[in-house]
C-alpha positions, 0 to 999 in steps of 0.5 A: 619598819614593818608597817613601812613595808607592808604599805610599799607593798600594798602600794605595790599592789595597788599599782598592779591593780590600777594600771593591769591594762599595760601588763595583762592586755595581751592576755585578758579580754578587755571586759574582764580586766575592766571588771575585774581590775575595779573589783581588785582595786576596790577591794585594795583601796578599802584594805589600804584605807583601813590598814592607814586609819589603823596605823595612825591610832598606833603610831599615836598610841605609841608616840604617846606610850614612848612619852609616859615611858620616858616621862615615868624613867624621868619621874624614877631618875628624879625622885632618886636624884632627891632622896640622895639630896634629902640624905646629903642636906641632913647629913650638912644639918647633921655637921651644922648641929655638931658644929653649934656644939663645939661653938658652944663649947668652944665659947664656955673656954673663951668664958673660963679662960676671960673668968681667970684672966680676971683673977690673975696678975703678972705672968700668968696674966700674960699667958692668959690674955694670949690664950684668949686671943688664940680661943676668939680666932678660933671660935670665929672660924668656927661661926664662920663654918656655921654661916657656911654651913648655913649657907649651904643647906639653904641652897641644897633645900631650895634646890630640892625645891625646885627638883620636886617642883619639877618631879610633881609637873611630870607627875601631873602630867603622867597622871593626866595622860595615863589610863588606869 
């Protein structure tokens, strides 16, 4: 806004200066106004030219400093967007690991219980042969979680993919137009 004042001004100005016939007629002899007035609107005109060229640059400069601000706070919002993400797709592996665990152990039950099934007669047959209906269901539950689970970390890894393809666009970017 200043530099928008200040150029009205010199506009200003440099009206005053072109048209000072209208105004100061009555009170300047016409060679001296003429001399003088040209002189003025010399001098206004190179001040004016300068101070333009000068503005352009800054205003160019600026717009190019306010895209690397906004590009670096992009760059800081994203990588802290992918470090929360790692942590939660370690964590996801985390509960995957655990989940293989109790699947394992959850199998060896199902291999005990199916060993004394075996060994058993009557009765104890009977109980035993429902047990193991009831221990396969939930062990397929449990391999059912760890296709979800499995599942879930290969979205949450592509789509750390892609952020940090993303991050590494405007990285290069930054570098690029960034004077060190």
């Amino acid at each position: 806004m200043p530099g928008t004042i200040r150029l009205v001004y010199l506009l200003t100005l440099l009206l005053l200066l072109f048209f000072p016939g209208h105004i100061l007629a009555e009170t300047a002899t016409p060679e001296v106004l003429t001399e003088d007035s040209v002189q003025r609107l010399a001098i206004a005109v190179e001040d004016l030219t300068r101070h333009l060229v000068t503005q352009a640059a800054t205003n160019g400069q600026n717009q190019e400093l306010r895209k690397l601000d906004i590009a670096i706070s992009y760059l800081n919002f994203r990588s802290r967007r992918i470090e929360l993400m790692d942590r939660d797709l370690s964590m996801t592996k985390n509960e995957r690991d655990r989940m293989k665990d109790l699947a394992d152990q959850w199998q060896e039950r199902i291999e005990i219980v199916r060993k004394e099934l075996e060994e058993s007669s009557g009765e104890e047959k009977q109980e035993l042969d429902q047990a193991l209906i009831e221990l396969t269901l939930r062990g397929k539950t449990f391999d059912q979680r760890l296709t979800r689970l499995d599942e879930d970390i290969i979205i949450q890894e592509n789509r750390i993919d892609e952020l940090q393809n993303e991050l590494d666009t405007v990285e290069s970017y930054v570098k690029q137009h960034l004077q060190l």
